[in-house]
C-alpha positions in Angstrom: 18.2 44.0 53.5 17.3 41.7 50.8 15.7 44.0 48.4 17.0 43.8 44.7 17.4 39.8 44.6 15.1 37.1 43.6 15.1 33.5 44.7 14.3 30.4 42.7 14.9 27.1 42.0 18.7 26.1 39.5 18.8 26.2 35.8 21.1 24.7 33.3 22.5 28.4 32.4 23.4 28.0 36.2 25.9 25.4 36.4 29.1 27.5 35.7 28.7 30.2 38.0 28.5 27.3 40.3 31.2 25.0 40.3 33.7 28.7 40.1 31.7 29.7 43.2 32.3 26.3 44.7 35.4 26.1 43.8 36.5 29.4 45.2 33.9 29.5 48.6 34.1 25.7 49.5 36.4 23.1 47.8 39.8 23.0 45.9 38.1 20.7 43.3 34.5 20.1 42.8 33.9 19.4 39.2 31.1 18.7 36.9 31.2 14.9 37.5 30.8 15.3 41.6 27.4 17.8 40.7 25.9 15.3 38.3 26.3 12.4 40.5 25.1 14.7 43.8 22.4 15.7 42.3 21.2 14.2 39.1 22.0 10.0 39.6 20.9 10.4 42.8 18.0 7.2 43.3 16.0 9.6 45.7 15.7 12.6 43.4 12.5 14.7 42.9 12.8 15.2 39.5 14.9 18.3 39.2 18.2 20.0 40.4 16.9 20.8 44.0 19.6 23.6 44.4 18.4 27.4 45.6 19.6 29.9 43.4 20.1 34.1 45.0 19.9 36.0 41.9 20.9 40.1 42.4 18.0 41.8 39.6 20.3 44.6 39.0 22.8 42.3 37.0 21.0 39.1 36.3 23.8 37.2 38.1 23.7 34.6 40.4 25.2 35.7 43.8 24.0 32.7 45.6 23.5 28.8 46.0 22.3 26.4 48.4 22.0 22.6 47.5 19.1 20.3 49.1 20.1 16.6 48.4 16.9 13.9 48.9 16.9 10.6 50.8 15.1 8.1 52.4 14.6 8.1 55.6 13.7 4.2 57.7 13.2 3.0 61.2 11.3 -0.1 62.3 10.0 -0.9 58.7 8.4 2.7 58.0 10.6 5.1 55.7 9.6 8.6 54.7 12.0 11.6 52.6 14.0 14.0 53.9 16.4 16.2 52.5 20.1 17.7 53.2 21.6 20.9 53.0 25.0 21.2 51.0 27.3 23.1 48.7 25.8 26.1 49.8 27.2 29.8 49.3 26.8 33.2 49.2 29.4 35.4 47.1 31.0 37.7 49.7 30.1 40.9 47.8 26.4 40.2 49.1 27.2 38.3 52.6 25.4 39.4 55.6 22.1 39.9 54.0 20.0 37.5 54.9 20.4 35.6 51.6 21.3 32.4 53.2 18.4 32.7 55.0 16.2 33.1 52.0 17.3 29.8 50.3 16.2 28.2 53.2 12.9 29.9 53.5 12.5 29.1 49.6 13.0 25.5 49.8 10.6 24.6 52.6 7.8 27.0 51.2 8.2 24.8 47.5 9.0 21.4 49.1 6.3 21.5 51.6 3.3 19.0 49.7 5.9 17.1 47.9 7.4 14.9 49.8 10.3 15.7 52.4 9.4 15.7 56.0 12.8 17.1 57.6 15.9 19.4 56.6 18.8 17.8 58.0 22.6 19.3 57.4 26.0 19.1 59.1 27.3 21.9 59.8 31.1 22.9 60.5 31.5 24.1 64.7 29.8 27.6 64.7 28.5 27.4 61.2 24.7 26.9 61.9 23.7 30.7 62.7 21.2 31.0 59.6 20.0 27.4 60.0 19.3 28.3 63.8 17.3 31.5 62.5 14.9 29.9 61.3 13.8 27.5 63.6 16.7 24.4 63.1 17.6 22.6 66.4 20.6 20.6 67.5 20.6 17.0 67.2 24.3 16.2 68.5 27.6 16.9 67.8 30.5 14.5 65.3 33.6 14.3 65.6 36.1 12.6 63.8 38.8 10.3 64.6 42.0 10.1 62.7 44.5 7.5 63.5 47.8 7.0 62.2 47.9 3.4 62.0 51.1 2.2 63.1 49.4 4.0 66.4 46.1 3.0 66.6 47.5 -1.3 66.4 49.8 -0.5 69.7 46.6 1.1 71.5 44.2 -1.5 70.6 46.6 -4.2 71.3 44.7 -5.2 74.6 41.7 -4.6 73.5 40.8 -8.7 72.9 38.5 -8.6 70.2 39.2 -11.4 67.5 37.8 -10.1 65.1 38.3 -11.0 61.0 37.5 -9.0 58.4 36.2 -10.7 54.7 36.6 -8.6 51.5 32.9 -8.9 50.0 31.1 -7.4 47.4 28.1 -4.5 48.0 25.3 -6.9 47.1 26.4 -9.0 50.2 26.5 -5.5 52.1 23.1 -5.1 51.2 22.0 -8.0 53.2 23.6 -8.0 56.1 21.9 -4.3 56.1 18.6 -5.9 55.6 19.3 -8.2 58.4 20.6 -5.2 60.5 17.0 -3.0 59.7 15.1 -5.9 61.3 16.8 -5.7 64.6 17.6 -1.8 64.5 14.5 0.8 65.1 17.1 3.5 64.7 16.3 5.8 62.1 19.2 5.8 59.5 19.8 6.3 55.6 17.9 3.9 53.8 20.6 1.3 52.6 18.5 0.0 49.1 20.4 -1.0 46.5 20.5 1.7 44.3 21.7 3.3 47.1 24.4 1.9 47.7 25.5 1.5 44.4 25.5 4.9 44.1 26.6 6.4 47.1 29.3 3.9 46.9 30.1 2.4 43.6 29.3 5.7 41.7 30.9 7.8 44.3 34.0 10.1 41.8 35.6 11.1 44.8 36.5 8.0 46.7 37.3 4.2 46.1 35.4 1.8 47.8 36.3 -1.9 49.5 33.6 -3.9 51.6 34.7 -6.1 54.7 32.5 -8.6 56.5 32.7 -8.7 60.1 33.2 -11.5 62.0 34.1 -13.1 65.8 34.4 -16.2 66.2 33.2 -17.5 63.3 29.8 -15.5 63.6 29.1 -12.9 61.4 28.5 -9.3 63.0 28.4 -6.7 60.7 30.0 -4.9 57.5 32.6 -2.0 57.0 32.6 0.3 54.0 36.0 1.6 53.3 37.0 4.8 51.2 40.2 5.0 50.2 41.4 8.8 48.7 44.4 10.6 48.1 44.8 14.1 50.5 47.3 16.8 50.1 49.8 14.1 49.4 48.5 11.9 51.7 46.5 8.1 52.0 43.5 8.1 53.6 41.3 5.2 54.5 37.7 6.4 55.7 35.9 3.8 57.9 32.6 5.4 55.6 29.6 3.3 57.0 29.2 0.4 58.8 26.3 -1.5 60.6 27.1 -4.0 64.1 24.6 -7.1 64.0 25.1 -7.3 67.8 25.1 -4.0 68.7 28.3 -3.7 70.8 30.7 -0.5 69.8 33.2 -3.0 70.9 33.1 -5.5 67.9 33.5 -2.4 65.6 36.3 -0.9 67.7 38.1 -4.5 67.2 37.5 -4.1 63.5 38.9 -0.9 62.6 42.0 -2.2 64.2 42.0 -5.1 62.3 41.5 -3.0 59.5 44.6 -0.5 60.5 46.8 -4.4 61.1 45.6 -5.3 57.8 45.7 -2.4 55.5 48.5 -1.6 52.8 50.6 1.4 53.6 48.6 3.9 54.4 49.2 7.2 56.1 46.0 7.1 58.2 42.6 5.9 59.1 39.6 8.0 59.9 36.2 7.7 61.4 33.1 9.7 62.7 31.5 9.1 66.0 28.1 10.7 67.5 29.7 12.3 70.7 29.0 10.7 74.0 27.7 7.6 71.7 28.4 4.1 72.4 31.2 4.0 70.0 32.8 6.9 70.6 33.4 6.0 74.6 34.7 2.4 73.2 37.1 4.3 71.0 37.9 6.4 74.1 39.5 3.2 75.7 42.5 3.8 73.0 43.5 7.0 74.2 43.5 8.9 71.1 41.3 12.0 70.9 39.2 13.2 68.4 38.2 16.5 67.2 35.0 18.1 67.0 33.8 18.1 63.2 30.4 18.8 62.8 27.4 20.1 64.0 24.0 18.0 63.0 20.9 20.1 63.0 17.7 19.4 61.5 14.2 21.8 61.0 10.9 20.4 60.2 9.5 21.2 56.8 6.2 18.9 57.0 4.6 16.5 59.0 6.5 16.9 62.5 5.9 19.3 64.9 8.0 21.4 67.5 8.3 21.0 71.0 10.8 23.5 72.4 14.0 22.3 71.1 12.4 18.6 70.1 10.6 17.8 66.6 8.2 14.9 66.7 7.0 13.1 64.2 4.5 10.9 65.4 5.6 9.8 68.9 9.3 9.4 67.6 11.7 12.1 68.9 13.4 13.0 65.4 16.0 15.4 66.9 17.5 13.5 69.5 20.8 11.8 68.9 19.8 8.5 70.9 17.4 7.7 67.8 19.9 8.1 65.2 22.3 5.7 63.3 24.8 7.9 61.4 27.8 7.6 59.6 30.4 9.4 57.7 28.6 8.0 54.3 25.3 10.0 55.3 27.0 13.2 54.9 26.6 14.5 51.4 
């Protein structure tokens, strides 16, 4: 039953009850700083805090949240908006009431006309039952790859790629990417400028490094590389990358460059679309993954439903094949 609660969009009286939710539901440190640059210096904002708020009448407080972050959308020169679901909650006084649900229903009813096309969101393994409800479909499954890094340089020994890797700054990312986009129909993140300034430059929780790709003199591609501290820990995220040439290979040569060339560290961590082409060239290390997330996405406007499919236009949306994504898309 969801009688006695109203649904509506955040206000500024809002923002303490959600970073305590936040912080007790979701994170061990998600502070003021990480919520204005989610949702407010964000380049692909609509103009307000896009967060769903639950509100139980009887008290006036809110019981609930559910984030919708904007972004661009491209493939073969076209581009159109989409949004993603995050640092979303439900107090657990007022779980299993179809309050999750709600937000959801809220945000396509007052997004549909302005804009976003799609709800996409990446869900933990078995996390996706309210998205599911109402009407989301699987795209694919991510997992993740963590390599300690003494480990990952004795399995990619033999692997023969040459591959050198150029410290650079994220202007020159920028045009490889726009190089990359030319070649690549996928549809993927669009990579402007502002965007990556802020997704990676801005970014409060993670220091950034950019790496140039290149074989044999030829350039090939770019890493972006987070570095951040982790229950005691050094972690280096392999956070987004594009391949010029295509080949899984020529990246799999790279983050073992990377791991050879690295200051200590304790290890080194990617995502991979299952079944993709570089998660079977990462197979060839023997190291396995683990399953990490779940990527579904539901129509809001503009596509239409075909069984399990969305369509927009002739392009299959929901299946994994058309998709470019890395660990940097993930809000």
């Amino acid at each position: 039953m969801t009688a006695g609660y109203r649904v509506r969009w955040f206000e500024e009286g809002d923002i303490d009850r959600y970073l305590s939710g936040l912080n007790e539901e979701l994170y061990d440190s998600y502070d003021l700083r990480r919520f204005e640059w989610k949702f407010l210096e964000n380049p692909s904002s609509l103009g307000f805090v896009s967060v769903v708020v639950v509100e139980d009448e009887s008290t006036g407080e809110p019981v609930g949240f559910n984030g919708f972050v904007p972004f661009e959308v491209a493939s073969g020169g076209g581009r159109f908006l989409a949004v993603q679901g995050c640092d979303g909650f439900v107090y657990p006084d007022h779980q299993r009431r179809g309050l999750f649900t709600r937000t959801l229903e809220f945000m396509e009813a007052k997004l549909s006309g302005m804009g976003p096309e799609v709800l996409v969101s990446f869900n933990f393994p078995g996390s996706a039952t309210a998205a599911r409800k109402v009407g989301s479909v699987a795209v694919c499954e991510i997992d993740r790859w963590s390599f300690v890094l003494d480990d990952l340089v004795k399995a990619g020994g033999g692997s023969g790629k040459e591959v050198e890797l150029h410290a650079f700054a994220v202007e020159d990312v920028f045009q490889i990417y726009r190089k990359w986009v030319k070649e690549d129909t996928r549809l993927h993140i669009r990579r402007s400028i502002d965007y990556l300034r802020w997704r990676f430059l801005r970014n409060p929780l993670r220091e950034y490094a950019f790496y140039r790709i290149s074989e044999g003199g030829s350039m090939k591609g770019y890493l972006a590389c987070g570095r951040e501290e982790d229950e005691g820990s050094v972690v280096i995220g392999v956070d987004d990358y594009v391949l010029l040439d295509g080949n899984p290979n020529t990246l799999k040569g790279a983050v073992v460059e990377l791991a050879r060339k690295s200051e200590p560290v304790d290890r080194l961590e990617l995502l991979t679309i299952r079944g993709g082409g570089l998660d079977r060239a990462l197979g060839g290390l023997e190291l396995k993954p683990e399953p990490r997330f779940t990527m579904i996405m539901k129509g809001i406007q503009g596509v239409e439903t075909h069984g399990e499919r969305l369509f927009r236009g002739d392009t299959d949306v929901s299946s994994a094949m058309n998709w470019h994504v890395t660990y940097s898309d993930i809000f």
